[in-house]
Backbone as CSV, one residue per row, in Angstrom:
resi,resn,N_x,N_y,N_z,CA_x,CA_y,CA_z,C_x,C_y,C_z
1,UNK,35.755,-114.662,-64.850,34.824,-114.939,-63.755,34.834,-113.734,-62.809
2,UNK,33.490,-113.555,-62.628,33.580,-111.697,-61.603,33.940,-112.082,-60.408
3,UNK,35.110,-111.276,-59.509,35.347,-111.856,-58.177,34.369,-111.451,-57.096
4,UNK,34.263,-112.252,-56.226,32.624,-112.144,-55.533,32.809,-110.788,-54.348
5,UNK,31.495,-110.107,-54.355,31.448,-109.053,-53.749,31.350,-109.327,-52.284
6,UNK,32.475,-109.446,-51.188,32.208,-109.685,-49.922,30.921,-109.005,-49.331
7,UNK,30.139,-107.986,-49.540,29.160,-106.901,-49.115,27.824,-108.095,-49.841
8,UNK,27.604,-108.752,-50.642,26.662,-109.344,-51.253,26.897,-110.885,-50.309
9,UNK,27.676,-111.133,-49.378,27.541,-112.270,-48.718,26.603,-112.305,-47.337
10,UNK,25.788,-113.743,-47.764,24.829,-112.910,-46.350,25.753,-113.503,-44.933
11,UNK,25.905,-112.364,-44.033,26.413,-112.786,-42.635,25.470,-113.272,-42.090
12,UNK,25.867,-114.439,-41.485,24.770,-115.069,-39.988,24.850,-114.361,-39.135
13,UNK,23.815,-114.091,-38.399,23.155,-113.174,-37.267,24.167,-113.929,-36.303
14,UNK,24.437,-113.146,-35.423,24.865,-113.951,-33.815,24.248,-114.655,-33.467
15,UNK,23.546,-115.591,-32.520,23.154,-116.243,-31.486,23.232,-115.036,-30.549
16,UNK,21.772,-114.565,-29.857,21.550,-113.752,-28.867,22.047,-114.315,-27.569
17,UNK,22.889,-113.998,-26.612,22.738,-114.339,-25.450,21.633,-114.239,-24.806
18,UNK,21.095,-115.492,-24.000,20.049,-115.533,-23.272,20.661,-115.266,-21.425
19,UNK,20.283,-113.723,-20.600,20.864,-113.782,-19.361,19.044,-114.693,-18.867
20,UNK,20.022,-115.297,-18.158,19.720,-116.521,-17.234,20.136,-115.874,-15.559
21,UNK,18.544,-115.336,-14.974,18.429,-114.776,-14.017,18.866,-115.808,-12.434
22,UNK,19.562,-115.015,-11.969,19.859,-115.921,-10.660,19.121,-115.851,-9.434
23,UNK,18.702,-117.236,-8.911,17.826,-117.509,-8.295,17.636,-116.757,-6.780
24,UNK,19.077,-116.672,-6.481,19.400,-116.004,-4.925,19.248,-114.591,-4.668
25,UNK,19.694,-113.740,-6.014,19.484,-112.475,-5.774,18.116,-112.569,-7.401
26,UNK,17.049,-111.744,-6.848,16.078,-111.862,-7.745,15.664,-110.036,-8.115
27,UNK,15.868,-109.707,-9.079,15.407,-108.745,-9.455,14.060,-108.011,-8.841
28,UNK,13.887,-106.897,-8.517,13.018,-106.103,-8.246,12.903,-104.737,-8.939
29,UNK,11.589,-104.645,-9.746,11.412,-103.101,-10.493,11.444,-102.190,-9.342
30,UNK,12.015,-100.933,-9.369,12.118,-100.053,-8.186,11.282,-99.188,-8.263
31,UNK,11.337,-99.060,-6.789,10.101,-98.092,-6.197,10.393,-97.216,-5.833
32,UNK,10.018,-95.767,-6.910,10.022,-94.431,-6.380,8.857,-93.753,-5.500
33,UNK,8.352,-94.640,-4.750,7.406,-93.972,-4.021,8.239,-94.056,-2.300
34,UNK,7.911,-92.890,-2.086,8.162,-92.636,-0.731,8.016,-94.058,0.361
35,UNK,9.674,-94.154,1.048,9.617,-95.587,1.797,9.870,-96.882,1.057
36,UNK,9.824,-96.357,-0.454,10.609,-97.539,-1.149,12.040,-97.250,-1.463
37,UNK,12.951,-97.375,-2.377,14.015,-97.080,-2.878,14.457,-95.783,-2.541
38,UNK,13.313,-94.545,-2.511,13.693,-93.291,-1.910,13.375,-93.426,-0.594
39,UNK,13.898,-92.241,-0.243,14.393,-92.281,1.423,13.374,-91.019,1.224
40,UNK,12.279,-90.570,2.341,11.459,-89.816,2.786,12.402,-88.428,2.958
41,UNK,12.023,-87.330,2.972,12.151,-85.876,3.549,12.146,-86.249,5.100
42,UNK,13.450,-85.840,5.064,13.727,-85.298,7.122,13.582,-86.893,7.925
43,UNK,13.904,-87.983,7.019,13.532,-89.114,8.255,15.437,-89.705,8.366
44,UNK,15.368,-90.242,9.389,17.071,-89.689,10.328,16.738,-91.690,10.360
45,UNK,17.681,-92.193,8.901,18.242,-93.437,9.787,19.504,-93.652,10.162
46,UNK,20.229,-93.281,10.696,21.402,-93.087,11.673,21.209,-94.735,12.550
47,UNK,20.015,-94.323,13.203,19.849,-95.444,13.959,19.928,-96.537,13.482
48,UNK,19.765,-97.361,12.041,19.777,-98.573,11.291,21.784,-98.901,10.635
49,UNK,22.537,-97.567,11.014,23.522,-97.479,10.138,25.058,-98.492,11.251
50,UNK,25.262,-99.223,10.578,26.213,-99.942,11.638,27.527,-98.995,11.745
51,UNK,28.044,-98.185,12.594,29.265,-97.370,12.789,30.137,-98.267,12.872
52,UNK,31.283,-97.511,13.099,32.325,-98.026,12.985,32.642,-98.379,14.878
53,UNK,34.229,-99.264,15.375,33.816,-99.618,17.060,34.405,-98.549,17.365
54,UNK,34.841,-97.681,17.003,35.808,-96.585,17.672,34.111,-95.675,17.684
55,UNK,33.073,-95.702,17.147,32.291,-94.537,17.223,31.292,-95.401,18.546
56,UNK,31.305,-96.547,18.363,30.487,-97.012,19.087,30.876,-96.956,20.395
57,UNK,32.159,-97.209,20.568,32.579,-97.073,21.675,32.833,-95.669,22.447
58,UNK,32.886,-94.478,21.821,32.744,-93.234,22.310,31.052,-92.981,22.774
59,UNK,30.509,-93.500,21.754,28.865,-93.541,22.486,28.406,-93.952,23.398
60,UNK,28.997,-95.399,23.703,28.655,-96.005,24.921,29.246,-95.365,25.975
61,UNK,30.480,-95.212,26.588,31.492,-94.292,27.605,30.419,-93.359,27.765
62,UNK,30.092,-92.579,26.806,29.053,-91.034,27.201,27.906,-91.320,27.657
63,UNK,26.933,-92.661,27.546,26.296,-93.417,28.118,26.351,-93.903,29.408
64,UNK,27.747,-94.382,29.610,28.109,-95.101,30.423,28.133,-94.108,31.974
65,UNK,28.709,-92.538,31.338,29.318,-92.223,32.406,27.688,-91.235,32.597
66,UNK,27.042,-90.934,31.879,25.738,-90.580,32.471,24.805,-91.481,33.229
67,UNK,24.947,-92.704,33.161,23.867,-93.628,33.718,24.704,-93.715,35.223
68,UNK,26.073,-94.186,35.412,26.497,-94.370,36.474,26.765,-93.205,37.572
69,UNK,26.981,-93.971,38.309,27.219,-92.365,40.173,28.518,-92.543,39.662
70,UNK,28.966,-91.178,39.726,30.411,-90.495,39.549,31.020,-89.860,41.139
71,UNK,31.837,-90.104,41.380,32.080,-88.987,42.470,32.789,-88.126,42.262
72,UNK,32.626,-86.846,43.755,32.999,-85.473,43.041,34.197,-85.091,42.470
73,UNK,35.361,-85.782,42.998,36.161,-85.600,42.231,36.462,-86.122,40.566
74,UNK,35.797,-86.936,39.659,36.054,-87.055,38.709,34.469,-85.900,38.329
75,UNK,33.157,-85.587,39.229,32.585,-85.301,38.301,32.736,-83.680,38.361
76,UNK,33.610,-82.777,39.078,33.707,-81.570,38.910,34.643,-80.950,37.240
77,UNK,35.002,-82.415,36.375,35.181,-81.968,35.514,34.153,-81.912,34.688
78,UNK,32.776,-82.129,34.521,31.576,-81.674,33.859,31.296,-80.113,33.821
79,UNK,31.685,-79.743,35.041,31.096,-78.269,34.964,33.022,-77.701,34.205
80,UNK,32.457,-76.658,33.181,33.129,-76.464,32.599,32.923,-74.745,32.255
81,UNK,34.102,-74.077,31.588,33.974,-72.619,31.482,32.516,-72.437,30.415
82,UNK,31.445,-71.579,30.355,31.219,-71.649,29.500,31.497,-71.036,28.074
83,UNK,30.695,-70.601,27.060,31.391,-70.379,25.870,32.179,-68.974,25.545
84,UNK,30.931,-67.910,26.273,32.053,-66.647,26.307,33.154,-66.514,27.180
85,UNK,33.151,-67.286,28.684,34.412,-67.197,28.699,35.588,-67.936,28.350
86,UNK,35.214,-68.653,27.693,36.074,-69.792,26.995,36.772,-69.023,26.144
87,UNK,36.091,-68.038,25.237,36.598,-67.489,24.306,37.526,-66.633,24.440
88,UNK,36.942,-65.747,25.348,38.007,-64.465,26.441,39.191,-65.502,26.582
89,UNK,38.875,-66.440,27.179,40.245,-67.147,27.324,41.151,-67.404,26.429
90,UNK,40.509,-67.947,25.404,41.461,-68.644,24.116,42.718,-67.297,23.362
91,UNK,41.502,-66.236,23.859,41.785,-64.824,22.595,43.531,-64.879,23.946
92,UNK,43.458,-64.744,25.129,44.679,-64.539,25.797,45.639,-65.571,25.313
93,UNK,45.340,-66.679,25.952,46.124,-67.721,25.326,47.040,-67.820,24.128
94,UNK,45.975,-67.357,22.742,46.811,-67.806,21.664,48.120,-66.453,20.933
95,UNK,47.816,-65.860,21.660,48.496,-64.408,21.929,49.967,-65.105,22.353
96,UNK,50.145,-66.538,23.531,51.207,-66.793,23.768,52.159,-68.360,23.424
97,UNK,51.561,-68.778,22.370,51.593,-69.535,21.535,53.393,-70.165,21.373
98,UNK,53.723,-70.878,21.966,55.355,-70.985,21.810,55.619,-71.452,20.549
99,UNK,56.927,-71.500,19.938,57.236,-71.123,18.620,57.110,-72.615,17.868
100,UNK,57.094,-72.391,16.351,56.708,-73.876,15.790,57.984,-74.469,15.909
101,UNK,58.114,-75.681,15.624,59.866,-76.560,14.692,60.734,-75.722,13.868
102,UNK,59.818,-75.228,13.221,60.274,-74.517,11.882,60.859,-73.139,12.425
103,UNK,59.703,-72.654,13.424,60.728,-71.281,13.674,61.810,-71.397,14.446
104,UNK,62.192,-72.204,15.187,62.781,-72.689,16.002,64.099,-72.704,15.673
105,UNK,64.208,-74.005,14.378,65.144,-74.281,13.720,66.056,-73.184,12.504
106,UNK,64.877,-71.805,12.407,65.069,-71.014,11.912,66.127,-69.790,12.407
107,UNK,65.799,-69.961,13.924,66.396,-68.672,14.941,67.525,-69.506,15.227
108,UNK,67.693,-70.670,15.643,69.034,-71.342,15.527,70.058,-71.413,14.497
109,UNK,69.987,-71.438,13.500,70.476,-71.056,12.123,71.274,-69.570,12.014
110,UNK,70.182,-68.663,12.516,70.050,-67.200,12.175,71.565,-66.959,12.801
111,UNK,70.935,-67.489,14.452,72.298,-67.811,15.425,73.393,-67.837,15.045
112,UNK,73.433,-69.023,14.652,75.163,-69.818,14.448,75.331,-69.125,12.962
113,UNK,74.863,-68.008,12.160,75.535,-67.510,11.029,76.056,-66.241,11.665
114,UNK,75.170,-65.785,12.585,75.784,-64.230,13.708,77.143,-65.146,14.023
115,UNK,76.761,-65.898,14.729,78.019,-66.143,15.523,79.326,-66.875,14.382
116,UNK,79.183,-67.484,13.330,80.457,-67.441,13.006,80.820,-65.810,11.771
117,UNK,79.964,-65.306,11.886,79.987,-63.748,11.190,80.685,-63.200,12.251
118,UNK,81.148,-63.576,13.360,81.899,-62.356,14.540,80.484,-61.473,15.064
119,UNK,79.568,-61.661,14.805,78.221,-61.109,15.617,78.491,-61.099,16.596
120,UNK,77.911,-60.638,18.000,77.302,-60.965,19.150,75.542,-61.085,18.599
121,UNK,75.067,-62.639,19.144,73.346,-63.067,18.987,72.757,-61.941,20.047
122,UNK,71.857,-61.718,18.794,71.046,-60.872,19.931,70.472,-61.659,20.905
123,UNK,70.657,-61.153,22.535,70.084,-61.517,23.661,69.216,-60.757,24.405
124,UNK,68.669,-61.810,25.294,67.451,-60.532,26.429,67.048,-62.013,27.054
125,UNK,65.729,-61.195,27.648,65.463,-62.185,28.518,64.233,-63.196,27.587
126,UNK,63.831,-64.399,27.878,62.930,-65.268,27.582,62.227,-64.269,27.015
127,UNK,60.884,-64.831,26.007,59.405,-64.284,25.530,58.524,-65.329,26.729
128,UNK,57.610,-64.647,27.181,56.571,-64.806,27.668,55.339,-66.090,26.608
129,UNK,55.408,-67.117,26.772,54.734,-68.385,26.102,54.077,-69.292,27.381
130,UNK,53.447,-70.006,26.675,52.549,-70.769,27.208,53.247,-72.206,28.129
131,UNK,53.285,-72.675,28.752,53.604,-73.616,29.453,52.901,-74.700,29.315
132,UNK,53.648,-76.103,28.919,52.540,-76.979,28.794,53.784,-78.449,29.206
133,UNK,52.715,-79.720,29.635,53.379,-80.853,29.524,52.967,-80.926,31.340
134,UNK,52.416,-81.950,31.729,51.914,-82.196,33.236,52.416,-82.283,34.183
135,UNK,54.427,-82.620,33.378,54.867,-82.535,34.735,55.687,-81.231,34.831
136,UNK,56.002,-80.973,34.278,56.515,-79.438,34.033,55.363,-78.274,34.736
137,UNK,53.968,-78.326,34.420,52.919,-77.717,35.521,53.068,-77.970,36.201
138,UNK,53.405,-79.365,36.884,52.785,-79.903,38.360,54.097,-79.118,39.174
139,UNK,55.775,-78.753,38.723,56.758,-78.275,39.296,56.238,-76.884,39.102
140,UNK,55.536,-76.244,38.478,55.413,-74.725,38.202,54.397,-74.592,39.446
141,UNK,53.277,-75.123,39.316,52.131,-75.145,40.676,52.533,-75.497,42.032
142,UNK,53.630,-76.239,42.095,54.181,-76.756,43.353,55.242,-75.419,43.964
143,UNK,55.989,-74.723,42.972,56.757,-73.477,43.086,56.076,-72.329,43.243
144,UNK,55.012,-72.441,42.406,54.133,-71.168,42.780,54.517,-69.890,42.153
145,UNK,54.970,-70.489,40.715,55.200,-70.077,39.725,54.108,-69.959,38.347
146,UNK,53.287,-70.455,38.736,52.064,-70.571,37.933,51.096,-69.241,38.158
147,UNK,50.578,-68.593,37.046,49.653,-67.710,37.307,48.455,-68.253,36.811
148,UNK,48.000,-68.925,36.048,47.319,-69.685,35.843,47.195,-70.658,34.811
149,UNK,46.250,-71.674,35.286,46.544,-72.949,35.288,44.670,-73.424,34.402
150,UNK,45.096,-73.895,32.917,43.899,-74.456,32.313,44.113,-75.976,31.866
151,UNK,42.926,-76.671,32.730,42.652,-78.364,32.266,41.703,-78.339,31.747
152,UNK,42.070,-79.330,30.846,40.891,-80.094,29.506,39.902,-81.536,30.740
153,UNK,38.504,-81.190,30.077,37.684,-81.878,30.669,37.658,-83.132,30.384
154,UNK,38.629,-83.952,29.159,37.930,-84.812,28.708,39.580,-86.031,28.317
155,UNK,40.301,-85.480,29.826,41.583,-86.124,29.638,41.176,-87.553,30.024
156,UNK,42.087,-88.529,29.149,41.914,-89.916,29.029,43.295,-90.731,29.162
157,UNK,43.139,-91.550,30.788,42.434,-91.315,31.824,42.644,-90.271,33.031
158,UNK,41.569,-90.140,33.234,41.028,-89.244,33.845,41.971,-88.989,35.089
159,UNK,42.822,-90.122,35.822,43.395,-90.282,36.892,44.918,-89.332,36.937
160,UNK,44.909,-89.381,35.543,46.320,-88.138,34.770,46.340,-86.767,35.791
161,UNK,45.104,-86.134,35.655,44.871,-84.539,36.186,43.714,-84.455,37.239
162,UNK,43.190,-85.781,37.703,41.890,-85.541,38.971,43.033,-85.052,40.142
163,UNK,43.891,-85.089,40.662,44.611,-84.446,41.769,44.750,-83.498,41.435
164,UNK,45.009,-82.672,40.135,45.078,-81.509,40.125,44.748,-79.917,40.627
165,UNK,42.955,-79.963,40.378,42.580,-78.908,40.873,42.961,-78.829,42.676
166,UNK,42.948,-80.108,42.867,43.197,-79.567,44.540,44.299,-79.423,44.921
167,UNK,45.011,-79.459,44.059,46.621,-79.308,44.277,46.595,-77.658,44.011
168,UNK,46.189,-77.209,43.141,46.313,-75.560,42.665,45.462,-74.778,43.832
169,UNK,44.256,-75.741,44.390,43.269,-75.201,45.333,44.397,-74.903,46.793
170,UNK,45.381,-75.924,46.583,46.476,-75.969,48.206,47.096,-74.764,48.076
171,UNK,47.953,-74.879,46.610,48.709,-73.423,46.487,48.255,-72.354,46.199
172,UNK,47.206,-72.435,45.783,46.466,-70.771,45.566,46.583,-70.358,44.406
173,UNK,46.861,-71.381,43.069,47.088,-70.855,42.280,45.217,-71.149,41.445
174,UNK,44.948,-70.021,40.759,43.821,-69.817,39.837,43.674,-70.532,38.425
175,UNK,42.471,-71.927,38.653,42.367,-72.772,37.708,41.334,-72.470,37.131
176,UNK,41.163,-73.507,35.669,39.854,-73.247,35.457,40.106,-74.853,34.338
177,UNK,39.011,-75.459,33.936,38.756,-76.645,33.653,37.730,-76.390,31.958
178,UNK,37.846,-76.515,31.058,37.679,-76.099,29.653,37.304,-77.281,28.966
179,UNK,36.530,-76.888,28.000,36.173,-78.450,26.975,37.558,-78.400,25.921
180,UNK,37.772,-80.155,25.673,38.759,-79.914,24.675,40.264,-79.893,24.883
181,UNK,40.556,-81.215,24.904,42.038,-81.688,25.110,42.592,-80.811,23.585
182,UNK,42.174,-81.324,22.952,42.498,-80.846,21.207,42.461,-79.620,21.199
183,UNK,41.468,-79.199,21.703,41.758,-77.579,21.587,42.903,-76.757,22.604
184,UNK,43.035,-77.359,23.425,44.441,-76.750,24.418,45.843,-77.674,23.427
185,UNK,45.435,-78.533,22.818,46.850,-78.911,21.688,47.324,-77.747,20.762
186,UNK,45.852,-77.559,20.225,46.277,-76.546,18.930,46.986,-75.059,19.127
187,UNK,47.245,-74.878,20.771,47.432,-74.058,21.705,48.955,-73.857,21.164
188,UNK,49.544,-75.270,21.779,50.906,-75.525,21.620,51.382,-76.391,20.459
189,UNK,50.885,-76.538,19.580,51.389,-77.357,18.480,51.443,-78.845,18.593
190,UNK,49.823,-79.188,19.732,50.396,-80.298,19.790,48.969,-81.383,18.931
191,UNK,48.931,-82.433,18.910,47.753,-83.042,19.109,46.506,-82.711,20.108
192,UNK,46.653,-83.439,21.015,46.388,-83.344,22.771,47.133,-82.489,23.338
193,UNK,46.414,-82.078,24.590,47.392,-81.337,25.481,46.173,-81.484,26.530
194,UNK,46.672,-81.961,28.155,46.274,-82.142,29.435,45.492,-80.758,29.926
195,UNK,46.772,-80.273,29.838,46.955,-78.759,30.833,47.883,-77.876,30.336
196,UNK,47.175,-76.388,30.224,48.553,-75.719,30.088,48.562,-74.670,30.587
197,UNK,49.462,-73.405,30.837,49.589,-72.630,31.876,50.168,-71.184,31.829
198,UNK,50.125,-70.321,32.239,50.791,-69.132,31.756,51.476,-68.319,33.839
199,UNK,53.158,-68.127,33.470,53.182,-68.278,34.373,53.620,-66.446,34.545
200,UNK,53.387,-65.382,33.324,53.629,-64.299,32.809,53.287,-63.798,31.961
201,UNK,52.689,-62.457,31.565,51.918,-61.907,30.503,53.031,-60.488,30.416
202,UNK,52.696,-60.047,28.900,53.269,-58.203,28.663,52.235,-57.674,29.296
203,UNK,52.640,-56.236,29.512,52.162,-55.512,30.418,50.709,-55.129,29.804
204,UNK,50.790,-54.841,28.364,49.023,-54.908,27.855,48.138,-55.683,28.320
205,UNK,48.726,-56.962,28.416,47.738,-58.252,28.654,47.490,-58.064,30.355
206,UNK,48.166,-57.429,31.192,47.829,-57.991,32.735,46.660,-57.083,33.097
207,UNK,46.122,-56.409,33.184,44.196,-56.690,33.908,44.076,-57.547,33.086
208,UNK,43.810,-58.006,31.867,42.941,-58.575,31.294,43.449,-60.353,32.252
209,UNK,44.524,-60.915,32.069,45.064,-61.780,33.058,44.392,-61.714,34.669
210,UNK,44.453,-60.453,34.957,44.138,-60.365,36.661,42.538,-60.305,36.855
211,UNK,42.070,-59.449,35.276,40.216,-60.224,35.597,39.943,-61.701,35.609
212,UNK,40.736,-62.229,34.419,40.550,-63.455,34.201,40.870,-64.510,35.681
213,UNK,42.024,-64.137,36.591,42.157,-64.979,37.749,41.114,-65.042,38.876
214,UNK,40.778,-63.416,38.602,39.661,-63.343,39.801,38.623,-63.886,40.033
215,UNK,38.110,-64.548,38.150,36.609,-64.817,38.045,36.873,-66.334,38.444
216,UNK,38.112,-66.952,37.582,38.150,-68.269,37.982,38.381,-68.771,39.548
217,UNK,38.890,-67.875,39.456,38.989,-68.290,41.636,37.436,-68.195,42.558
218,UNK,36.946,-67.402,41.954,35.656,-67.501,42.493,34.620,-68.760,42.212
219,UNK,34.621,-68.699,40.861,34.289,-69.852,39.877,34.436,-71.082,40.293
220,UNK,35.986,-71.322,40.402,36.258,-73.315,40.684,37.553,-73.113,41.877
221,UNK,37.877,-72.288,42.299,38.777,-72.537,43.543,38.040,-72.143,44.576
222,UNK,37.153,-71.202,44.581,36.742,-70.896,45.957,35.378,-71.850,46.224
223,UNK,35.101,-72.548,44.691,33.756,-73.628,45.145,33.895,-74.868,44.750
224,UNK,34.117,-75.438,45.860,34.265,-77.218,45.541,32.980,-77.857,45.580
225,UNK,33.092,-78.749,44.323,31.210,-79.534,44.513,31.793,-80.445,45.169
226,UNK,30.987,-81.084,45.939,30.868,-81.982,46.365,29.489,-82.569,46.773
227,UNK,29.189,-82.672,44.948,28.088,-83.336,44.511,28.472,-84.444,44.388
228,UNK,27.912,-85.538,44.165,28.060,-86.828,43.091,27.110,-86.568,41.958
229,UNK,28.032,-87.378,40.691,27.660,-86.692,39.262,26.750,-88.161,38.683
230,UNK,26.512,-87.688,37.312,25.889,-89.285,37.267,24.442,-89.595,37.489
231,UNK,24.249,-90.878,37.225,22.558,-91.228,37.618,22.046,-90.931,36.915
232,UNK,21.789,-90.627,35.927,21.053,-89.663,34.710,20.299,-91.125,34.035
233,UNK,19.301,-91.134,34.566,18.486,-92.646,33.695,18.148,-92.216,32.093
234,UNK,17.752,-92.970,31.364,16.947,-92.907,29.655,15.812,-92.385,29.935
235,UNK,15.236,-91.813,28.719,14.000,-91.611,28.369,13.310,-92.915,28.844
236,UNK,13.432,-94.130,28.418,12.667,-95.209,28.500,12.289,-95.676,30.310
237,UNK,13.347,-95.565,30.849,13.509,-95.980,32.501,12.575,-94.826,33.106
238,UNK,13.058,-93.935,32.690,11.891,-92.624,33.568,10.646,-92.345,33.300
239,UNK,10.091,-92.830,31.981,8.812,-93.183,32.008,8.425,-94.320,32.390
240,UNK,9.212,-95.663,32.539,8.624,-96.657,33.403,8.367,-96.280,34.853
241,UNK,9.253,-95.627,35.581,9.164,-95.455,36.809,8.416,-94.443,36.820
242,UNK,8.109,-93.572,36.405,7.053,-92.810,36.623,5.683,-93.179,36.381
243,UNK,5.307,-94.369,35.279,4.109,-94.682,35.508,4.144,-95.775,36.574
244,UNK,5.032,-96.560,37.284,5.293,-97.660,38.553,4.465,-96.423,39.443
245,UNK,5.373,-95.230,39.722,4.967,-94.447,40.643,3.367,-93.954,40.638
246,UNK,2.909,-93.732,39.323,1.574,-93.166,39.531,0.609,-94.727,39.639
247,UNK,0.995,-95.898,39.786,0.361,-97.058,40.094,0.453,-97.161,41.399
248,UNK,1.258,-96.861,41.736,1.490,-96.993,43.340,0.648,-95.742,44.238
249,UNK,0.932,-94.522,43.311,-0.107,-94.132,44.003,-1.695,-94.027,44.030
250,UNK,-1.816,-94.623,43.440,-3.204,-95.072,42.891,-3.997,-96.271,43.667
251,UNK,-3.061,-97.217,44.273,-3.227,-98.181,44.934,-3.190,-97.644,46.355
252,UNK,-2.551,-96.548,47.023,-2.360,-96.096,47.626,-3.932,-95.406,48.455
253,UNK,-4.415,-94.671,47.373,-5.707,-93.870,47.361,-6.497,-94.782,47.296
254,UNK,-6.471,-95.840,46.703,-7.514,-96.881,46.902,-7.720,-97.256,48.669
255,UNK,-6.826,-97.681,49.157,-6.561,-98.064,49.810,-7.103,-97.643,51.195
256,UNK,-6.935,-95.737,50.607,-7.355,-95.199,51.831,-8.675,-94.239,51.879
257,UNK,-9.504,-94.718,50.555,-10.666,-94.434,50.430,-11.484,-96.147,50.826
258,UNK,-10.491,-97.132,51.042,-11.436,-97.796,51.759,-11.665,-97.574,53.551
259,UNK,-10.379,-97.412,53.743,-9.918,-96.827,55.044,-11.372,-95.962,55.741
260,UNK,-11.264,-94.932,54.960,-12.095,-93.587,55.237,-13.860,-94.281,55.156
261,UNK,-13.822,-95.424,54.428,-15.715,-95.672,54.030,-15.661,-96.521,55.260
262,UNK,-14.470,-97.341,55.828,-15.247,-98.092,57.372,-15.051,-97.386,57.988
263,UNK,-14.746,-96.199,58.526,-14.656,-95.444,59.564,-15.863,-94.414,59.633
């Protein structure tokens, strides 16, 4: 008897699955026309995009503090160095950069192998570095040990460094007020940083130091605003009130072109 050829057996077809469309979410063929599925050239929805509360909440504050009256002492931190001399500044600054962890822990080391080698460590006086930490300034400005003195505009809260400038304005020491907590960090190795200060330069660096005091003293010690900051209405509010205003005066002229016809 011939044994049967498995290949000569007919297989049954599967049973097709039938997908069985769901009622709640319903299929739609997509639309490549402009405003359907594609998003247009140059159109900005930002505005439809839900942020996150940490973004929302930095938006509103910047909102907040433009719509409301500020007074002069919190709002003289708006006016700020601008960008070239910001830069002049930074280029001095990072010139005095105090040392990382690492080097730190490095020259200590170096140290204690001189010293149990029978070395004498090499000594001298301090390096010339940057000064930082608010209360450590506030004793340098109070001594009159400070040559000058840079605050970040955008310290949080604000109540940290608003006595400040008039404290440097008492002693005479030469401030100046800069965008960028973060950027006076990266100064000193830190995150943040308030304020920081230089209370000595090498002898290369001093005109460039003694231009730099002169301009800022003129700049923000020798001129106190005493503006109030703030008030800054929307687009939307200032065209209402401006067309209120041209109704009013309109009613106005009415008024006194009747004036003028009985007389």
């Amino acid at each position: 008897m011939p044994a049967k050829n498995p290949k000569n057996k007919a297989t049954k077809a599967a049973p097709k699955k039938v997908k069985v469309a769901n009622p709640l979410f319903q299929a739609a063929p997509r639309n490549s026309r402009v405003g359907g599925d594609l998003r247009g050239k140059g159109r900005d929805l930002s505005r439809f995009v839900r942020w996150p509360r940490n973004v929302r909440l930095q938006r509103q504050k910047k909102i907040l503090l433009q719509r409301l009256k500020v007074p002069p002492a919190i709002a003289q931190f708006s006016k700020t160095l601008d960008k070239n001399q910001a830069a002049e500044l930074m280029k001095l600054l990072v010139k005095y950069q105090p040392e990382t962890k690492a080097a730190k822990q490095e020259r200590l080391e170096n140290s204690a192998k001189a010293a149990a080698a029978g070395e004498n460590p090499a000594s001298g006086p301090a390096p010339n570095v940057l000064k930082f930490g608010l209360k450590h300034i506030t004793t340098l400005v109070e001594q009159k040990k400070a040559s000058l003195v840079v605050i970040a505009h955008d310290v949080d809260p604000i109540e940290l460094v608003v006595w400040l400038p008039a404290l440097c304005r008492k002693m005479g020491i030469p401030f100046c007020i800069v965008k960028g907590k973060s950027r006076l960090g990266t100064l000193v190795h830190k995150k943040n940083t308030a304020v920081v200060a230089l209370t000595s330069v090498n002898k290369e660096d001093a005109a460039k130091l003694s231009t730099l005091q002169s301009n800022m003293k003129a700049q923000f010690n020798d001129t106190v605003l005493r503006k109030w900051g703030g008030g800054v209405m929307g687009l939307k509010t200032v065209a209402k009130l401006d067309k209120r205003k041209k109704q009013i005066e309109a009613e106005q002229a009415k008024i006194q072109n009747a004036i003028n016809q009985k007389m």
